[in-house]
PyMOL Python script that loads the backbone (N, CA, C, O; Angstrom):
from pymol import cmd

cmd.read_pdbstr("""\
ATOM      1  N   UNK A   1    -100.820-116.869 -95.302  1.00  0.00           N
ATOM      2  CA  UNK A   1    -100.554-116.130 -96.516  1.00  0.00           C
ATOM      3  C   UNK A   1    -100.908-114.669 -96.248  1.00  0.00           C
ATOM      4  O   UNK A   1    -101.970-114.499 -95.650  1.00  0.00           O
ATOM      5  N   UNK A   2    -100.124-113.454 -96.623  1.00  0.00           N
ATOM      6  CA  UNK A   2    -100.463-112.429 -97.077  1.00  0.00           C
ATOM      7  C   UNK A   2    -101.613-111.821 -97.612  1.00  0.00           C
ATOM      8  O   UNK A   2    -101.297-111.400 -98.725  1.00  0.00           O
ATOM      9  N   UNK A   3    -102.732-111.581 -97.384  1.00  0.00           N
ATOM     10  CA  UNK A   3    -103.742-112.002 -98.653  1.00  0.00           C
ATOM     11  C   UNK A   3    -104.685-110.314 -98.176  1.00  0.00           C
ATOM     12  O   UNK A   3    -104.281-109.625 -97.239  1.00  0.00           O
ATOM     13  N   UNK A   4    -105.451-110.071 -98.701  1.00  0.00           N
ATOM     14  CA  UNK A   4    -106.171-108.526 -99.168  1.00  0.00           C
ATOM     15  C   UNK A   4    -107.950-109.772 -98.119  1.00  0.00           C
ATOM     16  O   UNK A   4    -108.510-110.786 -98.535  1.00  0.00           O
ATOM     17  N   UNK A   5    -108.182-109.003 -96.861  1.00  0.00           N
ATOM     18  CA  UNK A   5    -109.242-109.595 -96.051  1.00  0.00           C
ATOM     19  C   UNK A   5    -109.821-108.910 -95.425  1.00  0.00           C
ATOM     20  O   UNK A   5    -109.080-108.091 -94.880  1.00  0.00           O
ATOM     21  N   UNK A   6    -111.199-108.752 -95.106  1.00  0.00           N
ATOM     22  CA  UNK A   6    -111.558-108.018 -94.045  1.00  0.00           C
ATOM     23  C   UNK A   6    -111.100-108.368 -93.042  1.00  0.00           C
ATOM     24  O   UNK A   6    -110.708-109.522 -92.868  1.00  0.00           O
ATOM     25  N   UNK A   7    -111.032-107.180 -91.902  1.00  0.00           N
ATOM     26  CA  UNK A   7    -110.316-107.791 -90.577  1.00  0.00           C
ATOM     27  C   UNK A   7    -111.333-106.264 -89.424  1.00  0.00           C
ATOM     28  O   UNK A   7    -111.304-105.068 -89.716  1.00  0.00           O
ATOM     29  N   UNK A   8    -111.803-106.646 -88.664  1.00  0.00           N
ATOM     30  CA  UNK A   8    -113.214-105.911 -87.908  1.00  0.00           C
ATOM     31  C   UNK A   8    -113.815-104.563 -88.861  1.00  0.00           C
ATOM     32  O   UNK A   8    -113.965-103.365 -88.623  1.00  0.00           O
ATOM     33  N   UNK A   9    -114.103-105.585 -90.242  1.00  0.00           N
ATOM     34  CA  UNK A   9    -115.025-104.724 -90.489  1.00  0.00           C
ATOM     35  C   UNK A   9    -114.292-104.014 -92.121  1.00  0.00           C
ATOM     36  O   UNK A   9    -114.805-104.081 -93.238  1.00  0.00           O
ATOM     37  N   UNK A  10    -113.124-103.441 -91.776  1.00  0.00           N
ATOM     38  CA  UNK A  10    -112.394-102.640 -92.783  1.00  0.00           C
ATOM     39  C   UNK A  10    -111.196-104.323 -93.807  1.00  0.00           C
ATOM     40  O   UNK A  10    -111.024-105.526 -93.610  1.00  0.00           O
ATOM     41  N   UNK A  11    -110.862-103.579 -94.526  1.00  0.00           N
ATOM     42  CA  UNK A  11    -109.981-104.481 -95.771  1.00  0.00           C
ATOM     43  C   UNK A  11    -108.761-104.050 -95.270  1.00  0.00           C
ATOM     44  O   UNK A  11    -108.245-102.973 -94.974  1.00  0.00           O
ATOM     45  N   UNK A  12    -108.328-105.737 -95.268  1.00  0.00           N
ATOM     46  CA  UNK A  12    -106.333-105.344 -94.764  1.00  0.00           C
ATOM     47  C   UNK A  12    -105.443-106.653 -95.400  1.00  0.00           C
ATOM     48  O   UNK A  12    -105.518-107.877 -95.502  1.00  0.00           O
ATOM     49  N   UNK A  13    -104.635-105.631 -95.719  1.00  0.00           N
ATOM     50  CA  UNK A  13    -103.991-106.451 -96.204  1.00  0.00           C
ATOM     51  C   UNK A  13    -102.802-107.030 -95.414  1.00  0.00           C
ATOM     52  O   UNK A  13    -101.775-106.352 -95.373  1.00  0.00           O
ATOM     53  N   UNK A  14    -102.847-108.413 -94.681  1.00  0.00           N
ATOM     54  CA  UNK A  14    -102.145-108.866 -93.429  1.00  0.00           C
ATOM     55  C   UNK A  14    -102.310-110.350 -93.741  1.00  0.00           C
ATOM     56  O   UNK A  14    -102.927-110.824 -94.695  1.00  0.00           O
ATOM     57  N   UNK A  15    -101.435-111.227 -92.456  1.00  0.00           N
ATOM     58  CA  UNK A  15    -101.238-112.613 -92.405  1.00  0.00           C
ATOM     59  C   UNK A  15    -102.930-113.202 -92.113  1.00  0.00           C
ATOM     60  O   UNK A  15    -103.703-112.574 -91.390  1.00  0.00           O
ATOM     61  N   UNK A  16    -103.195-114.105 -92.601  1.00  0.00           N
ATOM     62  CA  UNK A  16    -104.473-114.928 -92.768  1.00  0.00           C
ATOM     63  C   UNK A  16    -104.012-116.595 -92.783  1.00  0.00           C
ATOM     64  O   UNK A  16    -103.178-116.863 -93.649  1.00  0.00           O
ATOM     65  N   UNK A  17    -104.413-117.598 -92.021  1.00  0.00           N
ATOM     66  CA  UNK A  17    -103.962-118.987 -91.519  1.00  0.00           C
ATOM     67  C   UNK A  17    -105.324-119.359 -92.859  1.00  0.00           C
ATOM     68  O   UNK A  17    -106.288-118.639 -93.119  1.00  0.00           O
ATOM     69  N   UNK A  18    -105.018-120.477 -93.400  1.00  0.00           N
ATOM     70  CA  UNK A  18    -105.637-121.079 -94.341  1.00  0.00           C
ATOM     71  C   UNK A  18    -105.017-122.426 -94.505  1.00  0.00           C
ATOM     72  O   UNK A  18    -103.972-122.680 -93.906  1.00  0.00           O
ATOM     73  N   UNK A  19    -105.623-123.354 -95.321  1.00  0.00           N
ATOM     74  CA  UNK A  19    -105.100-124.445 -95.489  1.00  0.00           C
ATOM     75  C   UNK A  19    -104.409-125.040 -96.747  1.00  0.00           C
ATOM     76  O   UNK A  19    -105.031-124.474 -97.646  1.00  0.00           O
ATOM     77  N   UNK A  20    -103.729-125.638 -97.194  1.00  0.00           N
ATOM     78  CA  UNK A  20    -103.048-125.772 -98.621  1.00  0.00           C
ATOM     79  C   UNK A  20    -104.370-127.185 -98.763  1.00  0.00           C
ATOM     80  O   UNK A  20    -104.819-128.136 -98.124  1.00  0.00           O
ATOM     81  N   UNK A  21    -104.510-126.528 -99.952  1.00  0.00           N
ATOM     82  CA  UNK A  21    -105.773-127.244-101.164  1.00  0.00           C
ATOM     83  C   UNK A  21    -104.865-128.117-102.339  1.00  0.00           C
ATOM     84  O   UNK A  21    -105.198-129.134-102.948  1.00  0.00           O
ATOM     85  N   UNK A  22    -103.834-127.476-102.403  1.00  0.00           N
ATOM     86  CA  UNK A  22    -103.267-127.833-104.034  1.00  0.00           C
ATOM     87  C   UNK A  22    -101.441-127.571-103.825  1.00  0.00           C
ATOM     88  O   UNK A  22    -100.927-126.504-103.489  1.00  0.00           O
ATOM     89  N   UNK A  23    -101.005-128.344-104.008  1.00  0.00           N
ATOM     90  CA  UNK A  23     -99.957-127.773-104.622  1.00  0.00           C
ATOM     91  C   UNK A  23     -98.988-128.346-106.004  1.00  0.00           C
ATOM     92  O   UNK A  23     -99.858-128.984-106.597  1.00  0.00           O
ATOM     93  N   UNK A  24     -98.120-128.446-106.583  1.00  0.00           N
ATOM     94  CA  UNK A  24     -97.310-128.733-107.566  1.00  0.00           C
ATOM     95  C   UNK A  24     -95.949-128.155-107.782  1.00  0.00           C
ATOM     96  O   UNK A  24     -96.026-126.963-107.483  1.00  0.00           O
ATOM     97  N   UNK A  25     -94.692-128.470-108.180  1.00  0.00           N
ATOM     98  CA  UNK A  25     -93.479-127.773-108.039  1.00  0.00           C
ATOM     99  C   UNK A  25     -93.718-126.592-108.262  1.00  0.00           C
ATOM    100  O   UNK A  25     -93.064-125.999-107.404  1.00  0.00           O
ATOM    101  N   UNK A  26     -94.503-125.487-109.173  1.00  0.00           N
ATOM    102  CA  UNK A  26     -94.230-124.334-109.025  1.00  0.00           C
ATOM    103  C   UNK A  26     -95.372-123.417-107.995  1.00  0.00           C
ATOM    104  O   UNK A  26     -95.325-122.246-107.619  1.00  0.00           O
ATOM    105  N   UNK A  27     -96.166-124.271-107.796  1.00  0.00           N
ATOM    106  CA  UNK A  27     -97.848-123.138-107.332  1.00  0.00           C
ATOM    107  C   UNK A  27     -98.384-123.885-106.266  1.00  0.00           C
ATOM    108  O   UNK A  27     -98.423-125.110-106.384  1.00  0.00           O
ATOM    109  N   UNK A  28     -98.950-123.152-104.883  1.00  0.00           N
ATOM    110  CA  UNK A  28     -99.621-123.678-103.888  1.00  0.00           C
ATOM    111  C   UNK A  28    -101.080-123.109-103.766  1.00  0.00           C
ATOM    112  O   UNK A  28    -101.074-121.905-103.510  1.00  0.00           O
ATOM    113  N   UNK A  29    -101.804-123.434-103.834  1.00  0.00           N
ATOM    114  CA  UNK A  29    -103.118-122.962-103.421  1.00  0.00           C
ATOM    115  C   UNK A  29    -103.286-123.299-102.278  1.00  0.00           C
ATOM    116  O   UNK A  29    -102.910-124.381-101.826  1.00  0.00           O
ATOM    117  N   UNK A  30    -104.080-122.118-101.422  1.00  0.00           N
ATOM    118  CA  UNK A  30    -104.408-121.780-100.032  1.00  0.00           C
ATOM    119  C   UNK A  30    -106.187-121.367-100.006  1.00  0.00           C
ATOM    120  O   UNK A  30    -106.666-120.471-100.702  1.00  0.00           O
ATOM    121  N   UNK A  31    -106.780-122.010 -99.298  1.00  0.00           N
ATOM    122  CA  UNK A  31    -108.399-121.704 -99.048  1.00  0.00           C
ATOM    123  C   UNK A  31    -108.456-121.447 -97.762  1.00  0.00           C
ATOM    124  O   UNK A  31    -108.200-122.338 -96.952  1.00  0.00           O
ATOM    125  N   UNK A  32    -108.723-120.477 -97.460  1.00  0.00           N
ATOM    126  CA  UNK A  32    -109.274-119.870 -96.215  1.00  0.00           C
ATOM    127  C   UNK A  32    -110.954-119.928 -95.990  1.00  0.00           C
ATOM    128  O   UNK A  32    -111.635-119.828 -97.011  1.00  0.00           O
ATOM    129  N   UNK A  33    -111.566-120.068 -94.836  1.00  0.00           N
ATOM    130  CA  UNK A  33    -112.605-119.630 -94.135  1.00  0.00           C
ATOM    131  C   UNK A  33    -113.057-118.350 -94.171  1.00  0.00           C
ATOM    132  O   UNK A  33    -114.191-118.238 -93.706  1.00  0.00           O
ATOM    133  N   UNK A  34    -112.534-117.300 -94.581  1.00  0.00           N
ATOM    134  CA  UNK A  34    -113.192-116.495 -94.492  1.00  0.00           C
ATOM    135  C   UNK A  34    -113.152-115.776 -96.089  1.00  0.00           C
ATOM    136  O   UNK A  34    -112.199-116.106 -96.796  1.00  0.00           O
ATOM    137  N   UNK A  35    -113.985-114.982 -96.554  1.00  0.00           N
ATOM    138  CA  UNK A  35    -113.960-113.725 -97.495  1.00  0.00           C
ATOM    139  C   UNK A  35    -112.334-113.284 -98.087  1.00  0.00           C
ATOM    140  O   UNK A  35    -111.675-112.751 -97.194  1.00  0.00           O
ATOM    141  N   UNK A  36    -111.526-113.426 -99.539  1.00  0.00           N
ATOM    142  CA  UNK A  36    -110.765-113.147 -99.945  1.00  0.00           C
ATOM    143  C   UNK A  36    -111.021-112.498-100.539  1.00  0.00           C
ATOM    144  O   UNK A  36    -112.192-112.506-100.919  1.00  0.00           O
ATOM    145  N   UNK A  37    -109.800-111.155-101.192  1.00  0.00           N
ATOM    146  CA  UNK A  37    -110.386-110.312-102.200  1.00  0.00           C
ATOM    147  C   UNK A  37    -108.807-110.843-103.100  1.00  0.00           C
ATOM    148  O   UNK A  37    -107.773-111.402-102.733  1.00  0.00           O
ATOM    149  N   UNK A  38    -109.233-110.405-104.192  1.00  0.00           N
ATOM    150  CA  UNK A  38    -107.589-110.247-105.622  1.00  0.00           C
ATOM    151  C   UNK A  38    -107.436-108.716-105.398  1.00  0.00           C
ATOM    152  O   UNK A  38    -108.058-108.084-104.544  1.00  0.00           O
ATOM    153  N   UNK A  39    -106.573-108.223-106.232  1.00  0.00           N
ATOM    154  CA  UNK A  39    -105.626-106.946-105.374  1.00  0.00           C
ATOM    155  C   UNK A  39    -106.497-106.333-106.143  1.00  0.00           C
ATOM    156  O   UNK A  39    -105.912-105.250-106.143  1.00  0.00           O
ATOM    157  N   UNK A  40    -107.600-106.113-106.925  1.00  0.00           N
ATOM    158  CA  UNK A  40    -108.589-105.483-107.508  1.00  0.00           C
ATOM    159  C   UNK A  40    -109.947-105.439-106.824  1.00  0.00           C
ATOM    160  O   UNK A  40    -111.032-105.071-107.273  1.00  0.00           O
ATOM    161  N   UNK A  41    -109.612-105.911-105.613  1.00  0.00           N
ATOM    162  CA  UNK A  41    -110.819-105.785-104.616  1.00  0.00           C
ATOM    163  C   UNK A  41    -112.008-106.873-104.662  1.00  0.00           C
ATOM    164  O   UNK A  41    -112.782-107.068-103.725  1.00  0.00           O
ATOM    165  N   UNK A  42    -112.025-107.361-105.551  1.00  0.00           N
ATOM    166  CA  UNK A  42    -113.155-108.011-106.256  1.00  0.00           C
ATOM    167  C   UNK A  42    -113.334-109.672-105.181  1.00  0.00           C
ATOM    168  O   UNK A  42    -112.703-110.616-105.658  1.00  0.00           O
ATOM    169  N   UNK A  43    -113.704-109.814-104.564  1.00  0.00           N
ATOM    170  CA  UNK A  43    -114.205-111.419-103.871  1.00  0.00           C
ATOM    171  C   UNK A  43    -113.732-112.541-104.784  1.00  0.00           C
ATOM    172  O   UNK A  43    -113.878-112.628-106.004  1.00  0.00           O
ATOM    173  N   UNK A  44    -113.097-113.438-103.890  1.00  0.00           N
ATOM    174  CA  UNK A  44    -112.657-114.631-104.856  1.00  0.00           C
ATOM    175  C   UNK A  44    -113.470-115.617-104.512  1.00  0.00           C
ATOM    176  O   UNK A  44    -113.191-116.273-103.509  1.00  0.00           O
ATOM    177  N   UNK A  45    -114.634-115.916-105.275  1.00  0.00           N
ATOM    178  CA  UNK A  45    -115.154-117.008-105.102  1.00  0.00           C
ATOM    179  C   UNK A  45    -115.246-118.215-104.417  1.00  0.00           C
ATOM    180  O   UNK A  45    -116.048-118.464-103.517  1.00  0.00           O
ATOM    181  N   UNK A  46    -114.346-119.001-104.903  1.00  0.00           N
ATOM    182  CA  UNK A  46    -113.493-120.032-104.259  1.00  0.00           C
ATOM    183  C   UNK A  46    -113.227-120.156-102.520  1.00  0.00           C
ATOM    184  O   UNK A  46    -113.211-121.191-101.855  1.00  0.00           O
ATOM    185  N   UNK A  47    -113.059-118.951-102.119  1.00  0.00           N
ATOM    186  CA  UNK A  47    -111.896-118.409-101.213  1.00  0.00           C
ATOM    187  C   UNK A  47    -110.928-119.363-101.518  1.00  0.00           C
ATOM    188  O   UNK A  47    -111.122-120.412-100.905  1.00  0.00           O
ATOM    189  N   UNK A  48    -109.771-119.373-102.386  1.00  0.00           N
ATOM    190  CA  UNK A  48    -109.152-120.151-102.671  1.00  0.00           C
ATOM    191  C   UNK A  48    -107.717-119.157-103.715  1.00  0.00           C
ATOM    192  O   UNK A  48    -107.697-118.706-104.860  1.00  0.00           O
ATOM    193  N   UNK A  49    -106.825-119.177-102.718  1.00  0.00           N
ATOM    194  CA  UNK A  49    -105.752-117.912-103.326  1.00  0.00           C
ATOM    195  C   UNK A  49    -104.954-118.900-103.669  1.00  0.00           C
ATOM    196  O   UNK A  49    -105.032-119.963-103.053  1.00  0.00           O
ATOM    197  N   UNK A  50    -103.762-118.684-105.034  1.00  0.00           N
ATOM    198  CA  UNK A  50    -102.578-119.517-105.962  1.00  0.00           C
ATOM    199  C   UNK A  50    -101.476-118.459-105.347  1.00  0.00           C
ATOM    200  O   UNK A  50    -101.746-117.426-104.734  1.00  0.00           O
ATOM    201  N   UNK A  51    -100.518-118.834-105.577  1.00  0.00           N
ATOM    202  CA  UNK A  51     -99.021-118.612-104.760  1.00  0.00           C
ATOM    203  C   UNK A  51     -97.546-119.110-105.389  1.00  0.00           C
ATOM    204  O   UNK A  51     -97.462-120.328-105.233  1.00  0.00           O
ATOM    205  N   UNK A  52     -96.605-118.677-105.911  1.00  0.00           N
ATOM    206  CA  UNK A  52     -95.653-119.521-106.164  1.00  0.00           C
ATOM    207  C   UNK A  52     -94.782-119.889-104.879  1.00  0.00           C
ATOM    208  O   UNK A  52     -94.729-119.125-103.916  1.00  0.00           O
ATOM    209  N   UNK A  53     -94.093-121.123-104.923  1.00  0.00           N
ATOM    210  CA  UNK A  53     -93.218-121.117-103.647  1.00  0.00           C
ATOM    211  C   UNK A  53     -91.975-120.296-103.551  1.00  0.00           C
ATOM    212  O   UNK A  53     -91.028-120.345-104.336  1.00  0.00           O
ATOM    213  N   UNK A  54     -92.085-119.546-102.514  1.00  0.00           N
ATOM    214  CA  UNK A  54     -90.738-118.264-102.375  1.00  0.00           C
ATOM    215  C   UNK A  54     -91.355-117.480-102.653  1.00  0.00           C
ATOM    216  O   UNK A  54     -90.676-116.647-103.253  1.00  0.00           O
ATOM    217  N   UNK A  55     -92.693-117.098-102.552  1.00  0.00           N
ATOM    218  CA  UNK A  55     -92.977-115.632-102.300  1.00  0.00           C
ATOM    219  C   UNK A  55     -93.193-114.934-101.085  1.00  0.00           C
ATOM    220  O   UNK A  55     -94.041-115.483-100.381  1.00  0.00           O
ATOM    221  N   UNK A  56     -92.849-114.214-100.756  1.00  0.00           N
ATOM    222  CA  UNK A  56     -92.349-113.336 -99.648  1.00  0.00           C
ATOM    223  C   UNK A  56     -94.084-113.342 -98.881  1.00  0.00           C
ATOM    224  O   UNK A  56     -94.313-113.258 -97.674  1.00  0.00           O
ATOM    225  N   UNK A  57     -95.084-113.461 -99.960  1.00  0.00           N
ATOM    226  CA  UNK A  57     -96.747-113.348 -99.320  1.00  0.00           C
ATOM    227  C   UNK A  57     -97.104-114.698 -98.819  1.00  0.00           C
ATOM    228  O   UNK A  57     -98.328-114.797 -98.731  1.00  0.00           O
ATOM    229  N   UNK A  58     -96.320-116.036 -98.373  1.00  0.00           N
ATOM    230  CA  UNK A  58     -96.248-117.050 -97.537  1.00  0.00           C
ATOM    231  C   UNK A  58     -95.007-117.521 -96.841  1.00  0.00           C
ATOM    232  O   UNK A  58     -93.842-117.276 -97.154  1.00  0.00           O
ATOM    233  N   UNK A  59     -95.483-118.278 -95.787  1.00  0.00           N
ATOM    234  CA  UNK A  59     -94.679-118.195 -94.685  1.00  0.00           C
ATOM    235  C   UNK A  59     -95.403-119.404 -94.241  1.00  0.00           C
ATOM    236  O   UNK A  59     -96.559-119.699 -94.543  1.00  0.00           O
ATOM    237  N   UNK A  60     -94.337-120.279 -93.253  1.00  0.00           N
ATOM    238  CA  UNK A  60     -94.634-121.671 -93.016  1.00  0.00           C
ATOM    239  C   UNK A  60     -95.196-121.311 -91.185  1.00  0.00           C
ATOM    240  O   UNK A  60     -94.794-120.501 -90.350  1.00  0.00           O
ATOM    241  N   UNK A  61     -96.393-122.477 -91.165  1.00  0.00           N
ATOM    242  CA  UNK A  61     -96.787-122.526 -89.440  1.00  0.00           C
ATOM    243  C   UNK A  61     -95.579-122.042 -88.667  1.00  0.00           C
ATOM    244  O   UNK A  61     -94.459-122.436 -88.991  1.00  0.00           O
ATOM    245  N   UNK A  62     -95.735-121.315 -87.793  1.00  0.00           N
ATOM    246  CA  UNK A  62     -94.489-120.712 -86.656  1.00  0.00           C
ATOM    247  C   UNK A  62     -93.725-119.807 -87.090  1.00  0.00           C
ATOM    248  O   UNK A  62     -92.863-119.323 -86.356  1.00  0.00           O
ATOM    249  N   UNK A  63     -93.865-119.480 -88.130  1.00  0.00           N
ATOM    250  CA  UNK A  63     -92.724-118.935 -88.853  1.00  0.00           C
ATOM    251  C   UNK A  63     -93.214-117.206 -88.745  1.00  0.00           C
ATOM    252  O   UNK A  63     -94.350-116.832 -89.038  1.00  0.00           O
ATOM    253  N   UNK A  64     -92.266-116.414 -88.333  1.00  0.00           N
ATOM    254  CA  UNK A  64     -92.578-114.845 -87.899  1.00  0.00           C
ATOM    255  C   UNK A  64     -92.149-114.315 -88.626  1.00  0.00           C
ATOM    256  O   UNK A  64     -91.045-114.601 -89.091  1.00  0.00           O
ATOM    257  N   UNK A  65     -93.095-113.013 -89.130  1.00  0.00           N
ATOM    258  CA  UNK A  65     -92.436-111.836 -90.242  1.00  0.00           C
ATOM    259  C   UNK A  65     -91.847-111.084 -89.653  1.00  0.00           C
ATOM    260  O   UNK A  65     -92.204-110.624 -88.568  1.00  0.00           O
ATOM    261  N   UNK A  66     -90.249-110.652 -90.583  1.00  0.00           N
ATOM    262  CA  UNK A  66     -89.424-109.823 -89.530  1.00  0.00           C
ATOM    263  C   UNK A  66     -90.152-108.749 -89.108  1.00  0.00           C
ATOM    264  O   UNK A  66     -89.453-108.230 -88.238  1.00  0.00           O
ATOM    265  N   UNK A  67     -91.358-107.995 -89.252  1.00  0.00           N
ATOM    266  CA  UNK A  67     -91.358-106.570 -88.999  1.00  0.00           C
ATOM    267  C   UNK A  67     -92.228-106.632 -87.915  1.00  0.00           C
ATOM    268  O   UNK A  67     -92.883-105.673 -87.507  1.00  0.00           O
ATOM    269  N   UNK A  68     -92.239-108.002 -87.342  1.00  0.00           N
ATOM    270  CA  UNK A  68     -92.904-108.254 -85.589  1.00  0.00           C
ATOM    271  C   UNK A  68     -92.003-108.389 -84.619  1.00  0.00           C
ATOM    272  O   UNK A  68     -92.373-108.540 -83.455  1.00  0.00           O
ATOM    273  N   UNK A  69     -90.527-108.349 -85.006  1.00  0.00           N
ATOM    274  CA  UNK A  69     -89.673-108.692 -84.231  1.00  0.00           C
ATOM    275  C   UNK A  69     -89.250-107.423 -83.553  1.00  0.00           C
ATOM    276  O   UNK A  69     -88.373-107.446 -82.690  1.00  0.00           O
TER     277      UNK A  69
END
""", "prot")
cmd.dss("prot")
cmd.show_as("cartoon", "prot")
cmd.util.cbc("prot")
cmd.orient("prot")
């Protein structure tokens, strides 16, 4: 997922591997291992980010964002 993370130190907003916790026809939840922030900076508890399916901020195992190509 896309997600707002520290990455050596500084906050970036980049691809992060996590695991699906939840999902249902419209919403996937993703929990990561490490420190999440919401786009207000603020720590998500949980580490545990919601998602609808078809948003451009997930992407399936293997799967490459065009702007690496």
């Amino acid at each position: 997922m896309r997600c707002l993370h520290l990455r050596q130190g500084q906050m970036a907003l980049d691809w992060l591997a996590g695991s699906v916790v939840a999902a249902d026809y419209r919403m996937l939840g993703v929990r990561f291992e490490v420190e999440v922030y919401a786009n207000t900076g603020q720590a998500v508890a949980d580490r545990t980010l919601w998602c609808t399916h078809g948003s451009p901020n997930l992407r399936r195992p293997g799967e490459r964002d065009q702007e690496e190509l």
